[in-house]
Structures are given as C-alpha cells and as structure tokens.
C-alpha positions in Angstrom: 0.0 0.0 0.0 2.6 2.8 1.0 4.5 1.5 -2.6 1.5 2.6 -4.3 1.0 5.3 -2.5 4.4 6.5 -2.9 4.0 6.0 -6.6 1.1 7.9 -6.9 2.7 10.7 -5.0 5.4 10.3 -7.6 3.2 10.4 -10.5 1.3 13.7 -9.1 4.7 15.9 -9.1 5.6 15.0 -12.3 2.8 16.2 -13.6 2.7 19.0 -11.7 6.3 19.7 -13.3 5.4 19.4 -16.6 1.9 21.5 -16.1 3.9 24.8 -14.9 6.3 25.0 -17.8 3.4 24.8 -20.0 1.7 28.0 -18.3 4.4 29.7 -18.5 4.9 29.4 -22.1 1.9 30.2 -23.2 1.1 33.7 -24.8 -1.2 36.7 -23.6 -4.9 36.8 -23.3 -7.1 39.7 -24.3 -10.6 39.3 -23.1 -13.2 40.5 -25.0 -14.5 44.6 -25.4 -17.8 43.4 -24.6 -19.9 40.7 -23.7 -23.9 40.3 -23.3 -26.1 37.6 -21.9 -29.6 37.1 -23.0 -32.5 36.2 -21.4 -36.1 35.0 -22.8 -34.0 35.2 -26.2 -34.7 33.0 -29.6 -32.5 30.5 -30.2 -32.1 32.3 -34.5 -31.0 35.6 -32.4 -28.0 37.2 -33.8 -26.5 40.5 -32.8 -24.2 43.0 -34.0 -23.1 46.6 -32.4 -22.7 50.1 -34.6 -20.0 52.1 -32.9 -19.6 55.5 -33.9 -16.7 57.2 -34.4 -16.2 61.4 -33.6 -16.4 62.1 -37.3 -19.9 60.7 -37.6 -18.6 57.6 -39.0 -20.8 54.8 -38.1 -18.6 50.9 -37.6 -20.6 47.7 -37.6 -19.2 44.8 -36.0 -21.3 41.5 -35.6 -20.6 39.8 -32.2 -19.3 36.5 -31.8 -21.8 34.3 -30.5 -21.9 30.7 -28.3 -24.2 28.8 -27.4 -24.4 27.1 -24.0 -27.6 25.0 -23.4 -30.3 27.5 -22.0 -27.7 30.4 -22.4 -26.8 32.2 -25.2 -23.4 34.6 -25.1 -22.1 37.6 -27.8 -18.9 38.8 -27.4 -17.0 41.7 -29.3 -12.9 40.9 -29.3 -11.4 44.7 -29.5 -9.1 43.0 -32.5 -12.7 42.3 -34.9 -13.5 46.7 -34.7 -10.6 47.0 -37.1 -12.0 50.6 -38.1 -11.7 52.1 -34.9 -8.0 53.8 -34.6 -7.3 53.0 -30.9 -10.5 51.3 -30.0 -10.2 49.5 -26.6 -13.8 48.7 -25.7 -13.9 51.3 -22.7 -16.6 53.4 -21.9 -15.9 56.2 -24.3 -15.3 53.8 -26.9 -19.2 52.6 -26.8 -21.0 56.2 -26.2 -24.1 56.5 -28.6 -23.5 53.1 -29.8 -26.4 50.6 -30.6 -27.2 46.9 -30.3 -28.8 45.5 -33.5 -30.9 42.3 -32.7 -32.0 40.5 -35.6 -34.2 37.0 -35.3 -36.8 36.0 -37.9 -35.4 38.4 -40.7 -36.6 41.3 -38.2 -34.2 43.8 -37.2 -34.5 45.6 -34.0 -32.1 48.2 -32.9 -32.0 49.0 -29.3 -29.3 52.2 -28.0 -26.7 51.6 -25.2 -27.8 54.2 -23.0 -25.3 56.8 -21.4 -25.8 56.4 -18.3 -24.7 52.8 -18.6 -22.0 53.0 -20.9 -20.2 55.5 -18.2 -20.0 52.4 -15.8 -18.7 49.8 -18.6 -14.8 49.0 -18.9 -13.4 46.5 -20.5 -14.6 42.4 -19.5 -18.0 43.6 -18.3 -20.8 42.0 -18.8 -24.2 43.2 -20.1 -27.8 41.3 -19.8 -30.1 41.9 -22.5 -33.6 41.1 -21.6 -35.2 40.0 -25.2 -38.6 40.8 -24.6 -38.4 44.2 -23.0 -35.3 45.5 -24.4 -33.5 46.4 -21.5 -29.9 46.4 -20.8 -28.5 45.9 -17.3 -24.7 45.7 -16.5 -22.9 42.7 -14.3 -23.8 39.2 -14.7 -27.3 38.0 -12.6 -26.8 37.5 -8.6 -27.2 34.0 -8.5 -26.0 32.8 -11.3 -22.8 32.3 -10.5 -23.1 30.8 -7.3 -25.7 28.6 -8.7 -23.9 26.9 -11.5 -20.7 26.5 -8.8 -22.9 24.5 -6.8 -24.5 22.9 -9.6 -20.8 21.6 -10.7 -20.2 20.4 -6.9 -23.2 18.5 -6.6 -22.7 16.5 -10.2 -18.9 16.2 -8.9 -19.4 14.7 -5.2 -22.8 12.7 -6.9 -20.8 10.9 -9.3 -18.0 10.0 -6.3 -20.7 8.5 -4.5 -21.9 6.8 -7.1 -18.8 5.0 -7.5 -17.7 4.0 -4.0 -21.4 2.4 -3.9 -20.6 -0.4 -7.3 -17.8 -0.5 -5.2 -19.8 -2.1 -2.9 -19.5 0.4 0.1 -22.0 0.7 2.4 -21.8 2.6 5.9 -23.1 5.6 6.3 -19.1 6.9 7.1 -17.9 6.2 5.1 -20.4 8.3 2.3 -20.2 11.2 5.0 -16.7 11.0 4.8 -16.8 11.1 0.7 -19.3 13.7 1.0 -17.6 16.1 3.4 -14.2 15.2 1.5 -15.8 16.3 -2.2 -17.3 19.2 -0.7 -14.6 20.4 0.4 -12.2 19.5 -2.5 -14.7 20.0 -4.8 -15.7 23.2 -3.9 -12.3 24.9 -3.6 -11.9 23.5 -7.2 -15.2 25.1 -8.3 -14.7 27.7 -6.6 -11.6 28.6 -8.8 -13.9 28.1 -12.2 -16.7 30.1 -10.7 -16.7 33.7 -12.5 -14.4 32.2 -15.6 -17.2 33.3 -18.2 -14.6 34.9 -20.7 -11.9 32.3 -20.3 -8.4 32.8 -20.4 -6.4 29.3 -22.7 -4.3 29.6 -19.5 -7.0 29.1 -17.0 -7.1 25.5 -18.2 -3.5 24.9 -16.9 -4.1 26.1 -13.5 -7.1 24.1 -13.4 -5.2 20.9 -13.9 -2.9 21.9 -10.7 -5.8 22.8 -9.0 -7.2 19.4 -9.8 -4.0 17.5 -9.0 -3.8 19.0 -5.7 -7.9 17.7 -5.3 -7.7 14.7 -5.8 -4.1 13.7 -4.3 -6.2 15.4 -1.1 -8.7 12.9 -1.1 -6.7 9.9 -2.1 -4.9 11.2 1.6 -7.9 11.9 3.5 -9.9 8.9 2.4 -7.4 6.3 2.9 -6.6 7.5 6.3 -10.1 7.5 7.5 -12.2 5.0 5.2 -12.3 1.4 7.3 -15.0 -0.2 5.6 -12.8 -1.8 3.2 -8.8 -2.1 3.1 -6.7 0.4 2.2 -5.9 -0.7 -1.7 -9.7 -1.1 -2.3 -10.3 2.4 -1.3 -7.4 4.0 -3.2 -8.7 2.3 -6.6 -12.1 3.1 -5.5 -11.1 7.2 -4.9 -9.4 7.3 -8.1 -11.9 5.7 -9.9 -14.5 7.7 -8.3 -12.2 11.2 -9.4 -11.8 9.9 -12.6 -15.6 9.6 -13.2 -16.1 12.9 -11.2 -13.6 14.9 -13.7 -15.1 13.5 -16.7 -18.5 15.1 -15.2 -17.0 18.0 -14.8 -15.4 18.3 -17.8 -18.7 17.8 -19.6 -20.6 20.8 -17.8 -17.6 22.7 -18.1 -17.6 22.5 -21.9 -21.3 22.3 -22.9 -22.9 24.0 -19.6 -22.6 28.0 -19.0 -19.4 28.9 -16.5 
C-alpha cells in the first residue's frame, strides 16, 4: 500500500512539473471589449453593435456568438473593430453606440444608453432582456453561485456513485466522501466560478488545481475509510475522481461557466 501510494505521489509531481512549464509558455490573453447575456432570447438571435466614431462615422461589427444550453453569449474581441484607430472597448469607446438584434429576418435596434456605458470597462458584462429590451450591466446574482454548486453537486454525486458499485455501504464512510468532495470539490469550483470569458491559461491552472484535489482525497480517504482495506479504497477514490472529472469536464464545456 505505501508503494503505491508512494507511486502515486510520484506520479502527481511529475505532472505538476510538466503542467507549470506549459503555463508559463503560453502567450497573452485579451478578453473581450464586450460581452452580453440574454435572457427569454430565440435561439435564430444574432446580434451585431454600430459604434460611432467622432467624425460621424458609423462601424458595424457582428458579435461572436456561443451557445451554451439555455444560455446564449455575444462577445465583441477589441481585435474584430478593425475601423476604430485605438479602439479598446472602454466606456468612451461605446457612447451612442447601438445593439442591432435580428431574429426572424426582423431587425430591432436597441441604444446603449449613457448612463450605462459610463460604468462599462473593458470584460463587463451586459444582460439583454429579449422581450423588454433592456440592458442591465454585471452578470445576474445567483447565477454564478448557482452553476458553482451545480458543478459540486454532479462532482461529489458521481463519487458517491462510484464508492457504492464498489460495494460500500456505511453511512461513514459516504459522509466522509461527502464532506471530502465538498470540500475539495468546492475549492476547485470555486476557482472556475466567474471564468465566463476564459483565459487558454486558465485550463492549466485548473489541472494543478485538480491535482492537488484529488491527491487530497486519495490522503484523507485512505486515512479515514475502514470499511474496506486500504488498496480497495485507493482504486475506489481514483476511480471515483476519474468519473467525477469526466462530469466536470462535460458541464464545463457544454454547460454556462
């Protein structure tokens, strides 16, 4: 058992190793100028944003859009408003500029007003209600929360799942899984949480941060687990991050972040 463990250890930091040289080389990030989130939306909405210059020039740009389930996100990258000279995305950058919404071959044109432009910089996010037109700045209150603990509870759930085909059966030793992916699992999330324009780098911290996770419970569980002996829960915890990350992965990629 302590081989194993010791090879497992092993195994851990040489990942680790190889994971930090890889952040470090790659290259800079530039989030986008703007970003908007729908709400009671179509799912044939497309949207585009006329900036206007000082000269009276008028710039359309269409937004970049994604689609994420029940969520739809537009972004504007401050590299696609080539006819800008030193356009950055701030807030004088989008005074008396307008969203064009068009779904259904209809085009609706809806102005940014003043008083919120002022507040924008650059990575904010706006919130387009569909149906009534308005625009609100900063991402809803709960949402973030919501879709951390959302991750947690698929995460710990599919743990669980796995230490019971492996046949385990008190009640602490789920508590202990439970309490364990909580923990571990919501430090982890915790991390993702608020990642809705995501760096490329972000994905190499989260590997550390997922190293560190699940060496944590491999330690805590196999110190505290006595259901079973020691090997069975080590293949059993691995498994059961193994199945855990590939949950994650999933609602990472496909579900809104």
């Amino acid at each position: 058992m302590k081989r194993k463990l010791c090879q497992l250890t092993v195994f851990f930091f040489v990942l680790w190793m190889m994971v930090v040289p890889a952040h470090a080389a790659m290259g800079s990030y530039h989030p986008p100028a703007v970003t908007i989130l729908t709400v009671n939306a179509p799912s044939d909405l497309e949207i585009s944003i006329r900036l206007h210059k000082r000269d009276g020039t008028v710039i359309p740009s269409q937004l970049q859009k994604k689609t994420r389930l029940w969520e739809q996100q537009f972004r504007l990258y401050r590299e696609a408003v080539y006819g800008v000279t030193s356009w950055y995305g701030n807030d004088y950058d989008l005074q008396d500029s307008e969203i064009v919404l068009l779904s259904g071959g209809q085009e609706r044109v809806i102005p940014l007003p003043r008083e919120l432009t002022d507040l924008t910089d650059i990575d904010n996010v706006l919130v387009l209600n569909y149906r009534t037109g308005e625009i609100t700045l900063g991402e809803p209150f709960l949402r973030t929360p919501l879709l951390t603990l959302m991750r947690v509870a698929v995460a710990v759930g599919m743990e669980c799942l796995v230490f019971y085909l492996y046949h385990y059966a008190e009640k602490r030793t789920y508590l202990l899984v439970i309490l364990v992916g909580i923990v571990t699992n919501g430090l982890l999330h915790w991390f993702t949480s608020g990642n809705l324009n995501t760096d490329p780098r972000w994905v190499i911290l989260y590997m550390l941060f997922l190293l560190l996770a699940i060496f944590a419970q491999v330690l805590v569980l196999i110190m505290f687990v006595e259901e079973y002996d020691k090997n069975r829960t080590l293949a059993a915890t691995v498994v059961a991050n193994l199945a855990a990350i590939a949950a994650t992965t999933v609602m990472l990629a496909a579900f809104p972040v």
